[in-house]
MITITI-912569 format. One record per residue: x, y, z of N, C-alpha, C in turn; residue in three letters. Coordinates in steps of 0.02 Angstrom, whole numbers, padded with zeros to 5 digits, always signed. Example, Ala and Ser with C-alpha at 12.3 -4.5 7.8 and 13.67 -1.06 7.14 Angstrom:
<pts>
+00660-00284+00390+00615-00225+00390+00660-00165+00390ALA/+00642-00112+00354+00684-00053+00357+00645+00002+00394SER/
</pts>
This chain:
<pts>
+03172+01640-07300+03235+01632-07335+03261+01561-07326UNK/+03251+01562-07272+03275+01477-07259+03225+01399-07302UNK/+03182+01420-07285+03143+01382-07339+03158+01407-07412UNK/+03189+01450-07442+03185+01449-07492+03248+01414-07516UNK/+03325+01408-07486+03375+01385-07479+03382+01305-07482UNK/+03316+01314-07427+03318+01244-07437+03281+01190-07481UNK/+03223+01243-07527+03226+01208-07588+03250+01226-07657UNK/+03308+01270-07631+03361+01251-07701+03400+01228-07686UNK/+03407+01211-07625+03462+01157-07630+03455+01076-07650UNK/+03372+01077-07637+03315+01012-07653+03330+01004-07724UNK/+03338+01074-07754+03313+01075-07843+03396+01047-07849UNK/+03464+01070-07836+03507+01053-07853+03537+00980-07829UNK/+03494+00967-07780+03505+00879-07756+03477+00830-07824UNK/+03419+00860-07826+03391+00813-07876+03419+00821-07956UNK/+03449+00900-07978+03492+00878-08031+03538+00857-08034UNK/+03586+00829-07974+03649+00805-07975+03620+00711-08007UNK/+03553+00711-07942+03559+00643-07965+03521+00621-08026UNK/+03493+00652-08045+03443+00640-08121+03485+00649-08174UNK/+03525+00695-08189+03566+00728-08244+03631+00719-08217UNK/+03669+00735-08173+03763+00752-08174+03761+00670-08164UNK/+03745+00613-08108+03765+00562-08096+03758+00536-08138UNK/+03687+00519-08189+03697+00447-08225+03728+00493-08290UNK/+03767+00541-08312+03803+00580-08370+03878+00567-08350UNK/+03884+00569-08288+03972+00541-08257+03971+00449-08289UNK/+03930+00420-08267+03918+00356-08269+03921+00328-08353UNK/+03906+00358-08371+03874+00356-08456+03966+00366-08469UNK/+03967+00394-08479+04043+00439-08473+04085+00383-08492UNK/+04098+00355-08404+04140+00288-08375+04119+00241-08432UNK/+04055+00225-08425+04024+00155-08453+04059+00156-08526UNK/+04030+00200-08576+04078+00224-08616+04130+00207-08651UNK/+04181+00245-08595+04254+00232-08606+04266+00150-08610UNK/+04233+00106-08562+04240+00041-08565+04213+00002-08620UNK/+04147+00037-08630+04121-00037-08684+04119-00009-08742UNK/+04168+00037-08779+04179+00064-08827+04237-00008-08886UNK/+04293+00004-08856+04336-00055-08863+04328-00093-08855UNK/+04259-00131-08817+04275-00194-08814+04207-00215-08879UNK/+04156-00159-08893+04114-00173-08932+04165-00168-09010UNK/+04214-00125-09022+04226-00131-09094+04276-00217-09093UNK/+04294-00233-09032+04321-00294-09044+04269-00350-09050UNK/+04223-00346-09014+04157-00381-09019+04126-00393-09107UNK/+04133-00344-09142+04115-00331-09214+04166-00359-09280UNK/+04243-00348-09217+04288-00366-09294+04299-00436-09268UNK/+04279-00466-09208+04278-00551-09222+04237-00573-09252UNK/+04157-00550-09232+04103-00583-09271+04111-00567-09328UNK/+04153-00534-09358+04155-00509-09429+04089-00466-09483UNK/+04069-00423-09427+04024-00366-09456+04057-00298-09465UNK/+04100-00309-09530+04143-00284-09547+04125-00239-09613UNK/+04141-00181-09639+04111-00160-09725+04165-00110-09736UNK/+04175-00123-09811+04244-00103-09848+04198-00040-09831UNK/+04236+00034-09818+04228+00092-09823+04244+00137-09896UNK/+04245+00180-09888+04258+00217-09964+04317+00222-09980UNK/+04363+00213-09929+04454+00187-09946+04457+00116-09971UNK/+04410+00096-09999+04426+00002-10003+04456-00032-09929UNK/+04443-00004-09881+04472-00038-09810+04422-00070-09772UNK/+04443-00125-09743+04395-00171-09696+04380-00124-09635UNK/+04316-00103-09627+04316-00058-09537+04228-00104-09518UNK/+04243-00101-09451+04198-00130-09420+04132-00093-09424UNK/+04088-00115-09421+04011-00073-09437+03958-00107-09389UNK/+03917-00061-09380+03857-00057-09340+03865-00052-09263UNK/+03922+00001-09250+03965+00013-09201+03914+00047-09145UNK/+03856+00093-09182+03803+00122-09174+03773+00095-09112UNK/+03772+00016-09096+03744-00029-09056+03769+00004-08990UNK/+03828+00031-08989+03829+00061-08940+03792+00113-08893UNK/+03784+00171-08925+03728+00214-08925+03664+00173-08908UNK/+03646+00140-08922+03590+00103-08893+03606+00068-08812UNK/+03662+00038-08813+03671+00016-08763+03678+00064-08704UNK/+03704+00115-08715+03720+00180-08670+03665+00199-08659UNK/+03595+00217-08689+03505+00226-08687+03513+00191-08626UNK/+03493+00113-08639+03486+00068-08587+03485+00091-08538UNK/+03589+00089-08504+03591+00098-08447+03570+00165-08423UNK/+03562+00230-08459+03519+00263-08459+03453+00261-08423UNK/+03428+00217-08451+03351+00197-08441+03363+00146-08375UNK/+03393+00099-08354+03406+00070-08308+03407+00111-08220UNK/+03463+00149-08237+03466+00217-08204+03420+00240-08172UNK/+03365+00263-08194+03322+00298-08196+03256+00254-08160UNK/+03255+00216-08166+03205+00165-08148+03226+00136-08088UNK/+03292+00118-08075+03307+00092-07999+03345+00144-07965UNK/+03359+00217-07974+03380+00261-07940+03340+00313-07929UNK/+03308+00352-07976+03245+00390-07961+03174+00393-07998UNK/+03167+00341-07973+03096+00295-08013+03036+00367-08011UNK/+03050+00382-07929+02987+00432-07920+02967+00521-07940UNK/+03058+00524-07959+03070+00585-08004+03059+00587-08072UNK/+03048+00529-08124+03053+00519-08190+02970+00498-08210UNK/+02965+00519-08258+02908+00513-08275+02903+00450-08333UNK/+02866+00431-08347+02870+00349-08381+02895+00351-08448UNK/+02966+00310-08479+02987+00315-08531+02990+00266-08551UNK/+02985+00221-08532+02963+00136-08576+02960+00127-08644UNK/+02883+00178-08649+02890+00174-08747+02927+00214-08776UNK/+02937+00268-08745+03006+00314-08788+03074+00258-08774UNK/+03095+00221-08731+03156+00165-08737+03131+00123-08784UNK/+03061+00090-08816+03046+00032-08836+03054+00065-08902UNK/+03030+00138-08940+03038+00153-09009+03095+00133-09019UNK/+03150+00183-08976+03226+00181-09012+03252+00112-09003UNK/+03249+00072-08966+03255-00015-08967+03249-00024-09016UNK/+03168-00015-09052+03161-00033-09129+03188-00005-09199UNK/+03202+00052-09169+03246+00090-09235+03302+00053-09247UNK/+03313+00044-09186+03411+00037-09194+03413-00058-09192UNK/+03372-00092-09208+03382-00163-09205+03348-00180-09304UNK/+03297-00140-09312+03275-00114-09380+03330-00105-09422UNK/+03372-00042-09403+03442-00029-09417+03489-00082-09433UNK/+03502-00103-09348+03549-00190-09356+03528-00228-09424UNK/+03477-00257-09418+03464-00280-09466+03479-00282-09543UNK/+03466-00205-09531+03503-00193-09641+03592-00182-09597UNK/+03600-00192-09561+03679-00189-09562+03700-00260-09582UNK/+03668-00314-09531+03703-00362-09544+03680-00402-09626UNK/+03596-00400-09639+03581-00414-09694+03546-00388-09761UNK/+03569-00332-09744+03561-00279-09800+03589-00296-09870UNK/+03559-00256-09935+03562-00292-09997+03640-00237-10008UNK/+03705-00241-10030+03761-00177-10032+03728-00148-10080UNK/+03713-00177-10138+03698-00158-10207+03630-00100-10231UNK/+03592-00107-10156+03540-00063-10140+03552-00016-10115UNK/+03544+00064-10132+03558+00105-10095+03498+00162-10115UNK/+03479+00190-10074+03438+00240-10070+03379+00236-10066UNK/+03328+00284-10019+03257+00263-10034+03231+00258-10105UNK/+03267+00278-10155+03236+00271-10230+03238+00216-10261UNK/+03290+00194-10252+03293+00092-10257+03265+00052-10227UNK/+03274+00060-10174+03229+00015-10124+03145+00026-10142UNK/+03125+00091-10150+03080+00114-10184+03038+00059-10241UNK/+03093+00077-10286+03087+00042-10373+03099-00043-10346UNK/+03138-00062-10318+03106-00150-10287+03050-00164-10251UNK/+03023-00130-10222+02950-00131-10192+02929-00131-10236UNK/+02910-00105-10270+02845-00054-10329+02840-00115-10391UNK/+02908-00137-10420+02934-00157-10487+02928-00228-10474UNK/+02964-00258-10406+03000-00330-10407+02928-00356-10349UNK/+02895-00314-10317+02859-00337-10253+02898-00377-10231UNK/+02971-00340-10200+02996-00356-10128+03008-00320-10084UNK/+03011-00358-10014+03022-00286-09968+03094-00310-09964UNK/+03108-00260-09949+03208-00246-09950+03194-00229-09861UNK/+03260-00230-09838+03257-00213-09758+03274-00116-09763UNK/+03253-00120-09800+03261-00016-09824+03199-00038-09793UNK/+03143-00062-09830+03081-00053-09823+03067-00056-09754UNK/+03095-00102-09724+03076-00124-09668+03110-00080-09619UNK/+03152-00052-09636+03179+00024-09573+03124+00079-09589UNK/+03083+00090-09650+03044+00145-09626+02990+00126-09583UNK/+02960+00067-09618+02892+00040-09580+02912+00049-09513UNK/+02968+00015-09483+02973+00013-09413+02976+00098-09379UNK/+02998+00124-09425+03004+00198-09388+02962+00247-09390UNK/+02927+00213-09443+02847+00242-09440+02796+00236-09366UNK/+02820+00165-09363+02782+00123-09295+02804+00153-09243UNK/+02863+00168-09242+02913+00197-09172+02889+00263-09167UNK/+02890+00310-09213+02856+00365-09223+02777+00392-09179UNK/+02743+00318-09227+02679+00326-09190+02674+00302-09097UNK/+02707+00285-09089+02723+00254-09030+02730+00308-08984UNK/+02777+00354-09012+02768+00408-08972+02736+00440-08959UNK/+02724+00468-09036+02665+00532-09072+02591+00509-09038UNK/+02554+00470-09053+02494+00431-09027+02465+00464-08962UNK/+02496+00425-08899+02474+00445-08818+02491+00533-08819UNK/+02526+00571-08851+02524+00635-08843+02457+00683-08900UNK/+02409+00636-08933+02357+00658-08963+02314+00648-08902UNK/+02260+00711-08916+02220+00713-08870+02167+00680-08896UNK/+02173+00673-08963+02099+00659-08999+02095+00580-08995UNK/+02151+00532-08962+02161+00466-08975+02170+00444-08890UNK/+02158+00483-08854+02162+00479-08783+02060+00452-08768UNK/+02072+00396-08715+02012+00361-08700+01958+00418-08657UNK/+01921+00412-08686+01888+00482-08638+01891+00549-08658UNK/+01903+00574-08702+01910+00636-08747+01852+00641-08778UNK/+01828+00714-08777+01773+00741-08776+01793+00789-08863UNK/+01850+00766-08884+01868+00806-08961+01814+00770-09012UNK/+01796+00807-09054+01790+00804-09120+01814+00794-09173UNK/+01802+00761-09213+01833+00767-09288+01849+00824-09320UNK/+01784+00858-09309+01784+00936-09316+01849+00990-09290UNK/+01829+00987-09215+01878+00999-09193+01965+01007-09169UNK/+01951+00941-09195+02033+00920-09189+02057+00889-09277UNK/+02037+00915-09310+02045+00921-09374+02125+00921-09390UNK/+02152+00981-09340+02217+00967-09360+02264+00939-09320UNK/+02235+00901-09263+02279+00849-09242+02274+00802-09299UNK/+02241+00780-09331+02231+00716-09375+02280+00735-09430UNK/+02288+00802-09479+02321+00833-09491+02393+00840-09474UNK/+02410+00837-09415+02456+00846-09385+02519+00786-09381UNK/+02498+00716-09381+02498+00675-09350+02538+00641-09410UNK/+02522+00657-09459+02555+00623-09537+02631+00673-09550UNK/+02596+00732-09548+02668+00762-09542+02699+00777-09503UNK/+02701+00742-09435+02762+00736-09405+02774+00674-09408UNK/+02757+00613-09425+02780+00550-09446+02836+00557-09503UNK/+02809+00631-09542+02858+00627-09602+02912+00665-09579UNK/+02923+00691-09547+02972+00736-09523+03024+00690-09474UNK/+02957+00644-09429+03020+00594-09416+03064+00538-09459UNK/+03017+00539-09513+03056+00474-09553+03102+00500-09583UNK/+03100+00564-09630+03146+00598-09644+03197+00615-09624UNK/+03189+00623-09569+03261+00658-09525+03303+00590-09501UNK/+03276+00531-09499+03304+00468-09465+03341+00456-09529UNK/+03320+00441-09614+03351+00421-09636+03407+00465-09697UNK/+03384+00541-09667+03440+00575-09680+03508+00579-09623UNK/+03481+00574-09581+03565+00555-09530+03599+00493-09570UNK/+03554+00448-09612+03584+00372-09616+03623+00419-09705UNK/+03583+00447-09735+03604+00480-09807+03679+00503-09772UNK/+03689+00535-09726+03774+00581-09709+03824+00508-09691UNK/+03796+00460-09681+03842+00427-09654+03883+00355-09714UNK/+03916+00397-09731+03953+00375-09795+04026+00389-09780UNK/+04039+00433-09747+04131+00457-09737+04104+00452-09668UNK/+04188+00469-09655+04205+00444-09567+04178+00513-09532UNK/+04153+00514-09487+04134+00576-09443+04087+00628-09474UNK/+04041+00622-09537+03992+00659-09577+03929+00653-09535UNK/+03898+00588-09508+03841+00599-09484+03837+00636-09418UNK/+03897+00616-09389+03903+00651-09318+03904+00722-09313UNK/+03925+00768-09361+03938+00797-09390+03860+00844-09376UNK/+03840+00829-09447+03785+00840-09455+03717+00823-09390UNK/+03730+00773-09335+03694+00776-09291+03714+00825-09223UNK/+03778+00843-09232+03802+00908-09159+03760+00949-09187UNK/+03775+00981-09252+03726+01040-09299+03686+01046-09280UNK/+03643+00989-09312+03563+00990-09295+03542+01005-09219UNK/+03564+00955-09187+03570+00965-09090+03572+01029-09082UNK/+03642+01066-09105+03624+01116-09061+03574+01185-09087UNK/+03544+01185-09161+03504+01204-09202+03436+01192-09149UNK/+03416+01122-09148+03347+01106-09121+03375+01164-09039UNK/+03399+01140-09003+03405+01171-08938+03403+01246-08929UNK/+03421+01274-08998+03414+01351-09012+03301+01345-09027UNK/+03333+01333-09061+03242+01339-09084+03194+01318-09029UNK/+03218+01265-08975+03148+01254-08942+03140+01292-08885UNK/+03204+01327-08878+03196+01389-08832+03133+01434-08867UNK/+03123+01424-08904+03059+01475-08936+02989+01479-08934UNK/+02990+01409-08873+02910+01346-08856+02936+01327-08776UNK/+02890+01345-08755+02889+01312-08676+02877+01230-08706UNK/+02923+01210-08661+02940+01132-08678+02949+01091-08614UNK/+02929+01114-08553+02918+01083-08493+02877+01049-08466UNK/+02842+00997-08533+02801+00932-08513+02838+00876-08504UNK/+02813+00847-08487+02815+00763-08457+02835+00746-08526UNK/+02823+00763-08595+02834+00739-08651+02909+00770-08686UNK/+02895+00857-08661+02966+00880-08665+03048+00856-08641UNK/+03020+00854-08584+03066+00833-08543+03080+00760-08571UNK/+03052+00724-08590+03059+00649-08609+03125+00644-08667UNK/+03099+00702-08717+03151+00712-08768+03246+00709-08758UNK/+03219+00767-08710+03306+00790-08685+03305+00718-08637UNK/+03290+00662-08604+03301+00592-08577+03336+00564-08627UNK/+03286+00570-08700+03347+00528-08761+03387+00555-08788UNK/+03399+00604-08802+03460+00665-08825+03514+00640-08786UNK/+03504+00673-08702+03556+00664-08689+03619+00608-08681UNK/+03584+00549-08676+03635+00487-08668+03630+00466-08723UNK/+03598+00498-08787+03627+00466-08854+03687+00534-08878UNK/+03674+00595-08836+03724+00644-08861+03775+00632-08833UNK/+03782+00594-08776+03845+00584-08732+03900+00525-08780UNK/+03862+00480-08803+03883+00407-08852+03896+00425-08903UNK/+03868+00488-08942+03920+00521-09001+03970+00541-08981UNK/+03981+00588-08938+04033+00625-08933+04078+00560-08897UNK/+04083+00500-08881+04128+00466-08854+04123+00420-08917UNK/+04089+00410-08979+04099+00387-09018+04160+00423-09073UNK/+04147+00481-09078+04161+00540-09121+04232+00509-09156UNK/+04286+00503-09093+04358+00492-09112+04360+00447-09152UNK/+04319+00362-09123+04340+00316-09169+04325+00331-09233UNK/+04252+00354-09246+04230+00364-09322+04269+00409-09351UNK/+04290+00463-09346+04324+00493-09378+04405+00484-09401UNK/+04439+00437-09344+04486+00397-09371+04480+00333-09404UNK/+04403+00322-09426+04381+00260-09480+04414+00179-09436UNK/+04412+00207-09373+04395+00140-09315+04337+00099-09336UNK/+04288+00116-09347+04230+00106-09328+04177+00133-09362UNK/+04120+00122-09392+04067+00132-09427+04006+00139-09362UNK/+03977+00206-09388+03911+00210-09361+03869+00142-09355UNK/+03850+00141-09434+03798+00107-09479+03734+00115-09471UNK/+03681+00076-09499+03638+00108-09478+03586+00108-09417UNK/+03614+00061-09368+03594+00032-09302+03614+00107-09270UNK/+03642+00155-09260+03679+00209-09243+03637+00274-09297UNK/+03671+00273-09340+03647+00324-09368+03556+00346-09389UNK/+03502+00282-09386+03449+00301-09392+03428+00292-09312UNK/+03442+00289-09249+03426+00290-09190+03442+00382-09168UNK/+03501+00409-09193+03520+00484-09203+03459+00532-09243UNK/+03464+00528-09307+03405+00537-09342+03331+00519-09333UNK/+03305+00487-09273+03256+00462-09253+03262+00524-09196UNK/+03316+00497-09151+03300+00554-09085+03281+00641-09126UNK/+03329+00654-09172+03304+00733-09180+03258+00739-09211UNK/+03232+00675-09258+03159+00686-09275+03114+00703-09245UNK/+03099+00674-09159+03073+00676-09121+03063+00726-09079UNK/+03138+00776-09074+03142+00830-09050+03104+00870-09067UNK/+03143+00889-09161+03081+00947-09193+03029+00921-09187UNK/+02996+00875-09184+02911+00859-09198+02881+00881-09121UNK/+02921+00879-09071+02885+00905-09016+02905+00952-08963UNK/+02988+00983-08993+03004+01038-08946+02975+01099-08983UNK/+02974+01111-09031+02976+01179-09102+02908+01182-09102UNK/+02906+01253-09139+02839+01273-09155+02809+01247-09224UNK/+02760+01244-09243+02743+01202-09304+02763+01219-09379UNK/+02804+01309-09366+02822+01360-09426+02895+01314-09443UNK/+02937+01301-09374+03001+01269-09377+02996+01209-09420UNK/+02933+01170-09362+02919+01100-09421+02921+01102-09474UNK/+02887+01162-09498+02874+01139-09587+02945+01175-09629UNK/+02980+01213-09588+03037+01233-09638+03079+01173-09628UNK/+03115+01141-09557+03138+01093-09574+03118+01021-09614UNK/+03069+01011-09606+03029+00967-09660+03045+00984-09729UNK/+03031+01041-09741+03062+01061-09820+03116+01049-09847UNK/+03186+01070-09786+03249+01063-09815+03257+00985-09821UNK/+03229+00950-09766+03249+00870-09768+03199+00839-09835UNK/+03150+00873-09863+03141+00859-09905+03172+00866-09976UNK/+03218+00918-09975+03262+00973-10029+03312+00911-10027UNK/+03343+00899-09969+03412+00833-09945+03373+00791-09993UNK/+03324+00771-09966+03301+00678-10024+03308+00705-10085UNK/+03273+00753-10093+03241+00762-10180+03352+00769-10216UNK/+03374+00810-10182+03445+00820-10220+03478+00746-10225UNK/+03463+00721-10157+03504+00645-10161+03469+00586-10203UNK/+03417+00593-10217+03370+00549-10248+03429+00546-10327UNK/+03479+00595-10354+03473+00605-10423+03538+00595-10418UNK/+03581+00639-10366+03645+00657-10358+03691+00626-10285UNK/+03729+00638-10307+03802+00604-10245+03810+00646-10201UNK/+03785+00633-10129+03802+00707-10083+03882+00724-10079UNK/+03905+00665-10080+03966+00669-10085+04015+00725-10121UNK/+03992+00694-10193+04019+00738-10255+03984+00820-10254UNK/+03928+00829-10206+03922+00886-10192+03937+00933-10149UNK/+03978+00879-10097+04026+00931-10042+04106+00950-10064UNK/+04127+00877-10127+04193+00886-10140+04198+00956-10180UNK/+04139+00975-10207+04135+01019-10265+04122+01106-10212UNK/+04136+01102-10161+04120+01168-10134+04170+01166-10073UNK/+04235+01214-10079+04276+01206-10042+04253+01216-09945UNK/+04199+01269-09930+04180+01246-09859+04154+01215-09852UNK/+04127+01171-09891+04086+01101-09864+04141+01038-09850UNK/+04185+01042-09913+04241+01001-09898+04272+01012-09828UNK/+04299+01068-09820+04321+01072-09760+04306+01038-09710UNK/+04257+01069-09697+04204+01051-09651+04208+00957-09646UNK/+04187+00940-09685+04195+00878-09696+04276+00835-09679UNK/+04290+00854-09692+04338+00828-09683+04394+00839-09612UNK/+04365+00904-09585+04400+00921-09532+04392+00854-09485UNK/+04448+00859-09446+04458+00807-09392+04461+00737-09412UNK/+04469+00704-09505+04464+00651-09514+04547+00626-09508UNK/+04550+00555-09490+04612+00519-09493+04628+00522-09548UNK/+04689+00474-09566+04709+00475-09617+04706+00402-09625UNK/+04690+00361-09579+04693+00282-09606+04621+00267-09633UNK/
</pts>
């Protein structure tokens, strides 16, 4: 009995300091470099009229990245020997969310949607920085996806034959992540919509991956980026929804990246392909139509939408 006491009390030492400490910390950190980042944005003047015709600061998102960091900082000089190596899962979302930056600060306004950006590739042979947020999240994707194939591991005794549908596999969860990254960026048009739509999803995926033992070194990696990017929404939440502050897409495709990542490796592969479908149903409707004009037009979607928004 005593040995057993005394390693749950081992198990609850080590979740205070892996999970409760650096989530208090995150917290604090937070509260501080919240305000001083939207002042950081409305001096440099990375600023974008919103759908009120009003000046609000954008690519606020940078935060959420920054909160990862110390996250990742954490973890490396406090319990280096409890954590299992997240380097390239920190180095994807680095690239999402600087990919992101990028069409924030030099993005075309006049471009919007993968179908334009699309038709300037194809028509004009240019790359637009649309283009250049999927490529990169493709890359970030594989970055992950890759070292968890067995068939691409040095020393593997698989087949072509055999592993047929890892190879298979491997394209459609790239698409499931690209999809889902730049449908978080599709909601984020009104104040508090993407966030919105990413608690949903969150707590959707967390229902579903209860349905898959998810206690690898790879599982566990997931809920590492969830949580201190779930902690930076919900301390984001207020400003955006009182139109403080803009996600953009430094923020909103680093969100849509993390749950991409989730479904592609907490869920079973039945989940994959239904959510794949709907995020495919999202492009194909938005490709033609205004998501917008399709929530104003259905009074619980409006709601919904609109609940908890400011009025400035």
């Amino acid at each position: 009995m005593a040995v057993l006491a005394e390693a749950g009390m081992l198990n609850v030492t080590d979740w205070v300091w892996e999970w409760a400490v650096p989530s208090g910390l995150l917290i604090a950190s937070g509260a501080v470099l919240l305000p001083g980042t939207i002042r950081f944005l409305q001096e440099h003047g990375l600023s974008e009229t919103n759908y009120r015709g009003r000046l609000v600061p954008t690519a606020g998102g940078v935060l959420l990245w920054l909160l990862l960091l110390l996250w990742y900082l954490y973890q490396v000089w406090v319990v280096p020997s409890s954590w299992p190596k997240t380097d390239r899962w920190v180095l994807a979302v680095t690239m999402v969310c600087f990919a992101g930056l990028l069409d924030d600060l030099l993005g075309e306004r006049e471009v919007k949607g993968l179908r334009n950006h699309w038709k300037i590739w194809i028509g004009q042979r240019r790359i637009t920085t649309g283009i250049v947020k999927a490529g990169t999240t493709l890359v970030a994707g594989m970055l992950i996806l890759l070292p968890e194939a067995d068939i691409f591991r040095s020393g593997s005794k698989a087949t072509l034959t055999s592993d047929s549908l890892t190879l298979w596999f491997l394209p459609f969860k790239l698409l499931l992540i690209l999809l889902a990254t730049n449908a978080v960026n599709l909601l984020d048009v009104r104040p508090g919509r993407a966030l919105k739509g990413f608690f949903v999803s969150l707590l959707l995926l967390v229902w579903l991956a209860s349905w898959r033992e998810s206690g690898t070194d790879a599982g566990w990696n997931v809920w590492r980026l969830l949580v201190p990017l779930t902690i930076g929404a919900g301390m984001f939440a207020g400003a955006d929804l009182r139109s403080k502050v803009m996600l953009g897409d430094a923020g909103a495709n680093v969100l849509g990246f993390a749950l991409g990542v989730g479904f592609a490796m907490l869920t079973p592969v039945s989940v994959q392909a239904a959510v794949l479908t709907a995020l495919a149903a999202l492009h194909a409707i938005t490709w033609r139509r205004s998501l917008s004009v399709i929530i104003e037009r259905h009074a619980l979607l409006r709601w919904l939408d609109q609940a908890g928004r400011g009025r400035g």
